[in-house]
C-alpha positions in Angstrom: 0.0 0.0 0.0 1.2 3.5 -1.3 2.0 5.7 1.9 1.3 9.4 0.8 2.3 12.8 2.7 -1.0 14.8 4.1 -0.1 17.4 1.9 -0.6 15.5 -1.2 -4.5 15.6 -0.4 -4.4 19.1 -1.3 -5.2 18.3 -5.4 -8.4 19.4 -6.6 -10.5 16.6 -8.1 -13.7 15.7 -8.8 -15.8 13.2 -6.4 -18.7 13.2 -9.3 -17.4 14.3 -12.6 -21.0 16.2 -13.0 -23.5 18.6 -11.4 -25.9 16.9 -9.2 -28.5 15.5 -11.3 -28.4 17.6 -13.7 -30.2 20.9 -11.9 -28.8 24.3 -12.8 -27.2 26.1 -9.9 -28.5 27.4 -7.1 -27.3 29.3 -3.8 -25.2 28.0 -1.4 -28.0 28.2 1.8 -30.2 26.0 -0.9 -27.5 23.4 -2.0 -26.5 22.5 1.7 -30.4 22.9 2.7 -30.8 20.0 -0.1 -28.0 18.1 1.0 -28.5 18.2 4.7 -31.9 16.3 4.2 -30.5 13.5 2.1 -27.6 12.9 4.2 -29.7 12.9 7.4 -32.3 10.8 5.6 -29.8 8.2 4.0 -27.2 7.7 7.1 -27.9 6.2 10.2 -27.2 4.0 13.0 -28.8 0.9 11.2 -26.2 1.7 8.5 -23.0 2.1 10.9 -23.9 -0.6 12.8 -22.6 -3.0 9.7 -19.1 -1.2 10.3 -19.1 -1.6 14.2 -19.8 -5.6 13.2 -17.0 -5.8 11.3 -14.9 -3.8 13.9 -15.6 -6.0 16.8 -14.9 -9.3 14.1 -11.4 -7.3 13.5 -11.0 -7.5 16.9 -11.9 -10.5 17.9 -9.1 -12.2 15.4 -6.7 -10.0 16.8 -6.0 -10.8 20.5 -9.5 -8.6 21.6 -8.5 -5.4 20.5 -7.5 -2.8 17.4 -4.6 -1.2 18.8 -2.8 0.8 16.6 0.6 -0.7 15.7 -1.5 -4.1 15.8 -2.7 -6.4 13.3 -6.6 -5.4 14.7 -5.9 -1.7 13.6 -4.1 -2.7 10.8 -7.4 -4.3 9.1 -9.4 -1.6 10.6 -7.7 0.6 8.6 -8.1 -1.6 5.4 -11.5 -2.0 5.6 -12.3 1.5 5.9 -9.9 2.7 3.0 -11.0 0.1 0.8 -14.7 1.0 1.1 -13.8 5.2 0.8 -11.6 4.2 -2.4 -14.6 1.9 -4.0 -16.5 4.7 -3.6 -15.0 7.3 -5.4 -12.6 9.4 -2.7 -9.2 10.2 -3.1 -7.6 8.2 -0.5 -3.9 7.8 1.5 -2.6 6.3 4.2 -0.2 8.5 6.2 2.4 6.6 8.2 4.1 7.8 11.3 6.1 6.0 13.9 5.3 5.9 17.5 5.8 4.3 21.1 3.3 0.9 20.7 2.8 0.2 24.9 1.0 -2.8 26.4 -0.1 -2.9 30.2 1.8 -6.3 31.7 0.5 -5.6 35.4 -1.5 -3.4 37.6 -1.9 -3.8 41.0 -2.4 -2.1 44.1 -2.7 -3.8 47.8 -2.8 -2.2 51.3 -0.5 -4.7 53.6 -1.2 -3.2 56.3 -2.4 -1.8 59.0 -5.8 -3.6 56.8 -4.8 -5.5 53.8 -7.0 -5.0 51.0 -6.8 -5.2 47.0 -7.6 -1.7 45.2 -8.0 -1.1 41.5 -5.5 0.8 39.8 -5.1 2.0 36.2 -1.8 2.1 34.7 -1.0 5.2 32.9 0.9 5.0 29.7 4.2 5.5 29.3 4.7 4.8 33.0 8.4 3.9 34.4 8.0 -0.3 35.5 8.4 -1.6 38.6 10.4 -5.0 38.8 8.2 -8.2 38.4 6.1 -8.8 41.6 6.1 -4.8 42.3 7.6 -2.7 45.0 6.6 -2.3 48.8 6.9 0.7 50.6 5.0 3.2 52.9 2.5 5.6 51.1 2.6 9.4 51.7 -0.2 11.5 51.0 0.6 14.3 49.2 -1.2 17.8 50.9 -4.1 19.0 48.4 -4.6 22.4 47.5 -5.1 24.4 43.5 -2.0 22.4 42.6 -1.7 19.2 44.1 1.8 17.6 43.9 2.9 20.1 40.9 5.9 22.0 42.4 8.7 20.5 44.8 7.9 22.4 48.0 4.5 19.6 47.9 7.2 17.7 48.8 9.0 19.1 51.7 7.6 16.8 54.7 9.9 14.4 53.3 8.9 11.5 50.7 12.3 9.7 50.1 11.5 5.7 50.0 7.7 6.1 49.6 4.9 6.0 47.2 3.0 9.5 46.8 -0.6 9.6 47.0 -1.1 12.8 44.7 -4.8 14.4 44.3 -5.6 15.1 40.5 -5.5 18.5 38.9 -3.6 21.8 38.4 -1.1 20.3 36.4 -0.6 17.1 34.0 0.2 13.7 35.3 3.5 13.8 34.0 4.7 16.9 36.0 3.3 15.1 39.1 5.1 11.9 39.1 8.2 13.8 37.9 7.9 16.4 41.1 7.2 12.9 43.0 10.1 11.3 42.1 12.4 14.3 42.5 11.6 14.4 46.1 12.4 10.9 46.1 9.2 8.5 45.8 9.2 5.3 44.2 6.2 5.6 43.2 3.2 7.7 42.0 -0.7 7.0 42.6 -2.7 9.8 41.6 -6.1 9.9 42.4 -9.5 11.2 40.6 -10.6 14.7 42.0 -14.4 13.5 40.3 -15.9 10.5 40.3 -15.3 7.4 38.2 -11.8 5.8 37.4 -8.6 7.5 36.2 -6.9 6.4 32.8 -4.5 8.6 31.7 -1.0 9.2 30.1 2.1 11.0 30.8 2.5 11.9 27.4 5.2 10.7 25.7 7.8 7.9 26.8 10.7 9.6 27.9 7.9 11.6 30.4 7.9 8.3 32.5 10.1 8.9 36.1 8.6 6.6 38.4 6.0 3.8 38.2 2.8 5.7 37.9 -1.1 4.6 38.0 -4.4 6.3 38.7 -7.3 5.5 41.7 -10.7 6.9 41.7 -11.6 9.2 44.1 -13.1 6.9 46.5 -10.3 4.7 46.8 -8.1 8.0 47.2 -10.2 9.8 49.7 -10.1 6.1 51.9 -6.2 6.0 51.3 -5.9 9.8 52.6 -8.1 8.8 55.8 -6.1 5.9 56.5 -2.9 7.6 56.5 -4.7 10.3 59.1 -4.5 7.6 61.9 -1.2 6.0 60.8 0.6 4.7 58.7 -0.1 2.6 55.8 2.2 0.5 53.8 1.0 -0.9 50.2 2.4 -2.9 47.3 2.7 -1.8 43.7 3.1 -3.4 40.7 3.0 -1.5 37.7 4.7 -3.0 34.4 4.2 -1.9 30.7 6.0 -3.2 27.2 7.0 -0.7 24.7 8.2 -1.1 21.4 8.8 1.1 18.1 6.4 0.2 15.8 4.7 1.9 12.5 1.2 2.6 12.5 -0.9 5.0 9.6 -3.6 7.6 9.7 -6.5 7.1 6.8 -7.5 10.3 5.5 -10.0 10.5 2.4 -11.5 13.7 0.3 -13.8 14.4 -2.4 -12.7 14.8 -5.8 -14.3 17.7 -6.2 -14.9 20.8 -4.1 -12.4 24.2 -3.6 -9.3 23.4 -1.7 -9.3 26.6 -0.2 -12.2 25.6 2.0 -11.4 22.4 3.3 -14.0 21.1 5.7 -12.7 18.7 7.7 -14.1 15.9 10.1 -12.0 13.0 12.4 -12.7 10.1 14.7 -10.1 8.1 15.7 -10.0 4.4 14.9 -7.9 2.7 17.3 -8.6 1.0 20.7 -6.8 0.4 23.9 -5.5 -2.6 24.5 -8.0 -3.7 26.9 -10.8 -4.6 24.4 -12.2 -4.0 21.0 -13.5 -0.3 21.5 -16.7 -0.5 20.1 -18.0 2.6 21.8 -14.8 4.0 21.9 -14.4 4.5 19.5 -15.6 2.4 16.7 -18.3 4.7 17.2 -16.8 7.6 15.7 -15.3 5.9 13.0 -18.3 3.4 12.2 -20.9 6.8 12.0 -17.7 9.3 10.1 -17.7 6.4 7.6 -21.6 5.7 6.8 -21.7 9.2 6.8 -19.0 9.4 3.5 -20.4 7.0 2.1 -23.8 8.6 1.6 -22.0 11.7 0.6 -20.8 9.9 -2.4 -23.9 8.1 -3.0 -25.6 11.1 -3.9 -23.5 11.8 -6.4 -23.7 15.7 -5.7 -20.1 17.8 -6.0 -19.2 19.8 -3.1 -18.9 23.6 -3.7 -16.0 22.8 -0.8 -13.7 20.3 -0.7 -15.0 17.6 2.4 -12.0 15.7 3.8 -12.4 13.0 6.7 -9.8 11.3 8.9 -9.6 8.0 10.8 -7.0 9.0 13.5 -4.5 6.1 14.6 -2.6 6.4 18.5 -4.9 8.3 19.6 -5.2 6.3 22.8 -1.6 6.8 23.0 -1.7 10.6 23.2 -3.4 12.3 19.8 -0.6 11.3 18.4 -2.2 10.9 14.7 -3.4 13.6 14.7 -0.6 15.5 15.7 1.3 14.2 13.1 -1.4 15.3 10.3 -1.1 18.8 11.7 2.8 19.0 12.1 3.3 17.7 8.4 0.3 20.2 6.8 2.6 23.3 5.4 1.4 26.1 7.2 -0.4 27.5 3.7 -2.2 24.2 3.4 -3.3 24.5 7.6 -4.9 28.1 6.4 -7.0 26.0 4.0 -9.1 23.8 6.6 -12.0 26.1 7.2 -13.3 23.7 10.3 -12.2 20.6 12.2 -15.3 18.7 13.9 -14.2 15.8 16.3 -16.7 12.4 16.6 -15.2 10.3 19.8 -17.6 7.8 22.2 -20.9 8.9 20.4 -23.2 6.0 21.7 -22.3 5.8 25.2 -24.8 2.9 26.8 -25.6 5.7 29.6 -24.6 8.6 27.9 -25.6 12.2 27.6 -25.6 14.3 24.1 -22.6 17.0 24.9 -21.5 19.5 22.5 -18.3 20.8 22.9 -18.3 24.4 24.2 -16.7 26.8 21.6 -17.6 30.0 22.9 -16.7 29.1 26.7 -19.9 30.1 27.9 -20.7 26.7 30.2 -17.7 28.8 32.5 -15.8 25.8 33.0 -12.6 24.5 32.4 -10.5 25.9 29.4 -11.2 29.2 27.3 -12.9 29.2 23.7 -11.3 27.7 21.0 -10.4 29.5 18.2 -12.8 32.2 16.0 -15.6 29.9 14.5 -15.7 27.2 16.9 -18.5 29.3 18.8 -20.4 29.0 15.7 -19.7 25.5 15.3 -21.5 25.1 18.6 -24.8 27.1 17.8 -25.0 25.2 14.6 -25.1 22.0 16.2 -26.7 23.0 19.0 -29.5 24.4 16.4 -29.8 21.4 14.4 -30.2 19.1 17.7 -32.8 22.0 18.6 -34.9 21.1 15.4 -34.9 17.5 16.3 -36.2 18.2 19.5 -33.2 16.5 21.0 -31.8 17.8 24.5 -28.0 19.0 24.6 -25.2 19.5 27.1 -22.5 21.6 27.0 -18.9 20.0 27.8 -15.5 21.8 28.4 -13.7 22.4 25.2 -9.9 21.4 26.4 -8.4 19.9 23.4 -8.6 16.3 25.4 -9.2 14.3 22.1 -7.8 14.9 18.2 -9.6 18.3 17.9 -6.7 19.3 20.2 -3.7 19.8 17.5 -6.5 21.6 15.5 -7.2 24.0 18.0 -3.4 24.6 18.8 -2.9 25.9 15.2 -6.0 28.4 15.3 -8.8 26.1 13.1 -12.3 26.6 14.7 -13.1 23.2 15.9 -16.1 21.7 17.5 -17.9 18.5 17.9 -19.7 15.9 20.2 -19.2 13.0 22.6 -21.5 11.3 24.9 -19.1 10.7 27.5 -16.5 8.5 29.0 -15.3 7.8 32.5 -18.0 10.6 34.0 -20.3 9.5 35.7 -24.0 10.7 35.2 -25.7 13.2 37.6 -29.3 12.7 38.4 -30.3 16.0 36.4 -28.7 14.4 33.9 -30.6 10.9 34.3 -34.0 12.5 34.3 -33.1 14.5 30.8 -31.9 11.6 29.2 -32.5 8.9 30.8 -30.2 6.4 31.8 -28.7 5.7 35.5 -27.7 8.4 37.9 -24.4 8.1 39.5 -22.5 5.4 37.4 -20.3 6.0 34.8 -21.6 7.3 31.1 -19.8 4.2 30.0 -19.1 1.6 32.5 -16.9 -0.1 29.9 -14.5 2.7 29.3 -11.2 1.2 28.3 -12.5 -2.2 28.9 -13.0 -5.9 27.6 -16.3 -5.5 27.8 -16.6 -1.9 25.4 -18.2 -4.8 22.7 -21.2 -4.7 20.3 -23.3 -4.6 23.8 -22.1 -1.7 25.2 -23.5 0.7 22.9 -26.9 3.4 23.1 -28.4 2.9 19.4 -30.5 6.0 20.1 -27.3 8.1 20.6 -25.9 7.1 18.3 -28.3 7.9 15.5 -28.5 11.1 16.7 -24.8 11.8 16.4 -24.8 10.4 13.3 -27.4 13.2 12.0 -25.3 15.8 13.6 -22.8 14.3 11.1 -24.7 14.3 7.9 -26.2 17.7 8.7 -22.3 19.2 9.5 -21.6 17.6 6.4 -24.6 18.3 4.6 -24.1 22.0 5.4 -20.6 22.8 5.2 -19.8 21.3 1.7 -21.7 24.2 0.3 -22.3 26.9 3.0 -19.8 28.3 5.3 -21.6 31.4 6.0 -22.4 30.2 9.4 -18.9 30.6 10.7 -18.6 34.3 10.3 -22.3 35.0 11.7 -22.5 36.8 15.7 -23.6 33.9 17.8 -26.2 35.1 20.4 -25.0 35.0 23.9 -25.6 32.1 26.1 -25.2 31.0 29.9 -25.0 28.0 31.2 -27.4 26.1 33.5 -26.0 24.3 36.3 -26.2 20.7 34.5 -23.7 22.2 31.5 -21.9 23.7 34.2 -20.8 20.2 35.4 -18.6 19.4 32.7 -20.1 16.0 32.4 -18.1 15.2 29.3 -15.6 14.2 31.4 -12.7 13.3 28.9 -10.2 10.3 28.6 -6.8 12.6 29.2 -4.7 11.2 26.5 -3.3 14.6 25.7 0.3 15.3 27.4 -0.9 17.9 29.2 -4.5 17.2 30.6 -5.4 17.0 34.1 -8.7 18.4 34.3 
């Protein structure tokens, strides 16, 4: 298979070498009216569901997951560019090496003054203990804005032990690297929200000292132990890494102006753990129907519509960070929009829209000019459906990230991860209050049964309208947005995202 620069999707072509059927031109606002309807009328979750089939099949005859640098993302990747090249796009595969990790161990026992097993979560590109772990006493670290992010956290003395750090104020990485500066052996850092903690530090020359994560529960019981004495705990934390090669699928029509490139990404890989049907063959299963409808109409874009199936992702963005670092800075100015598609039928999920315009208040600022209207014009096309939205923290915590960091207006929706659902939440849409939006998060069990075919249809409009639209229209973007505040259930930040980024903690 031909491995092609991103830049050499840049060529205007033709996806249909003639108008569509045959009626003379009309106005932009009527073309992506038309197309809207036919794209939300032809795609659908009955449609994707064929792709998340073959998915979990992938994964199953690949050791129970489609990892990149595997074999399972490997034919992930083929199946999807073989059905976008069948169908008429200009296709590529864009290869980029990266750190391939596997979890070996992860364990976690009080010894005393109670023993007890607790769960823990290794985070990627963690240092390794030796086999059959490390003992030592644990030392809670004290909490306040910045927990364990600057050495004089440290100054009680840590030398010999394992830190118990509270989450936040600065990214993992910085907090086991504090941690083992001041001497610990170890790092368990602990959720300041509910649900579990999977995270990364980044990169794998980030790792200092064997690192995992602890919901808050298990946390908050650790930091009252150690208040009446103290507490001595085993850790074993052990992760593989190898070099490998892995590629990035990126398609466009054949047709449509370069110079405004609408763009649209869901990344195709899975953890190790499982097959990541939810997470997020989702994405990639709804992106892909949704193409294929595109050129089943047989209607040319006025603007070029290019769509990406992200690789590493789980591994930090790191697909598409490569994308973005390799696009000339000329050919960046071309992408009029980036809209992300990541966990979009979560079993007890809530419909969240990323906040452009930062009015929810919470968490990081706006993303760049545009992305506020990318969030009105989703939030108006769920409005016409009568379907309920919630607004989530835009922080650049999945591949809309790099996009963001070079100034394109981004935007896009998820129905949730490792969050877990409030009851406001539960009696808007359903589902159970106070467990996890998906209790299979980065788990064996994130199969064909741990989806919410409801959500999922709905996101899957959101991305034949998007499409729909912005092939022909991109008037929205430069339109005042009216302004909004948020009620207290957006002001939650339910969205709670996975973390893969270097740099996230919140």
């Amino acid at each position: 298979m031909v491995v092609v620069a991103a830049t050499a999707l840049a060529a205007p072509l033709l996806l249909s070498p003639s108008p569509a059927h045959g009626h003379a031109s009309r106005g932009p606002a009527e073309d992506a009216a038309e197309l809207s309807r036919q794209l939300v009328d032809s795609a659908s979750a009955e449609g994707a569901y064929r792709h998340l089939e073959r998915f979990q099949a992938i994964a199953e005859s690949s050791d129970g997951h489609r990892a990149a640098g595997t074999s399972g993302h490997d034919a992930s990747a083929a199946h999807v560019h073989r059905l976008l090249r069948k169908a008429g796009y200009r296709v590529a595969y864009q290869a980029f090496d990266f750190t391939y990790t596997e979890t070996l161990a992860e364990k976690l026992s009080v010894l005393s003054p109670t023993p007890r097993e607790i769960s823990i979560r290794a985070m990627t590109y963690t240092a390794s203990t030796e086999e059959g772990g490390i003992e030592a006493a644990l030392a809670a670290v004290p909490t306040d804005g910045t927990t364990g992010c600057e050495a004089a956290d440290y100054a009680a003395g840590f030398t010999g032990t394992i830190a118990l750090i509270e989450r936040g104020g600065c990214s993992f990485a910085e907090k086991q690297a504090a941690a083992a500066a001041a001497g610990a052996v170890g790092a368990v850092i602990y959720n300041n929200v509910e649900g579990a903690l999977a995270g990364t530090l980044g990169d794998a020359a980030a790792g200092k000292i064997p690192t995992g994560g602890l919901t808050r529960a298990e946390g908050e019981k650790l930091v009252a132990d150690l208040s009446k004495g103290e507490v001595r705990v085993s850790l074993e934390i052990r992760e593989s890494r190898e070099e490998r090669t892995t590629r990035n699928v990126v398609a466009e029509t054949r047709g449509g102006n370069p110079a405004r490139t609408v763009m649209l990404g869901a990344h195709l890989d899975s953890v190790t753990d499982g097959p990541g049907i939810n997470d997020n063959a989702t994405g990639s299963a709804g992106l892909l129907d949704v193409a294929l409808k595109l050129a089943e109409s047989h209607r040319t874009p006025a603007n070029k519509v290019r769509f990406a199936w992200w690789s590493a992702e789980e591994n930090g963005l790191l697909g598409s960070e490569a994308y973005v670092a390799k696009l000339p800075e000329a050919r960046r100015a071309d992408i009029a929009l980036y809209l992300n598609f990541d966990m979009i039928a979560s079993p007890n999920g809530v419909q969240f829209v990323f906040d452009g315009d930062d009015s929810d208040g919470a968490g990081a600022g706006p993303g760049p000019e545009g992305s506020a209207q990318l969030e009105h014009d989703i939030n108006a096309f769920l409005d016409s459906k009568g379907k309920p939205h919630t607004g989530t923290d835009f922080s650049g915590r999945s591949d809309y990230g790099p996009f963001i960091e070079v100034g394109i207006p981004s935007g896009g929706t998820d129905t949730g991860a490792e969050g877990v659902k409030t009851a406001d939440q539960a009696k808007t849409y359903g589902g159970t209050a106070g467990i996890a939006y998906d209790p299979c998060y980065h788990a064996a069990c994130d199969d064909l049964g741990n989806i919410d075919m409801r959500h999922f249809d709905t996101n899957i409009d959101v991305i034949a309208h998007a499409v729909g639209t912005y092939a022909h229209d991109l008037s929205s973007l430069t339109r005042p947005v009216p302004a909004t505040s948020a009620d207290d259930e957006s002001r939650s930040g339910g969205g709670l995202r996975k973390g893969h980024a270097p740099g996230a903690t919140e």
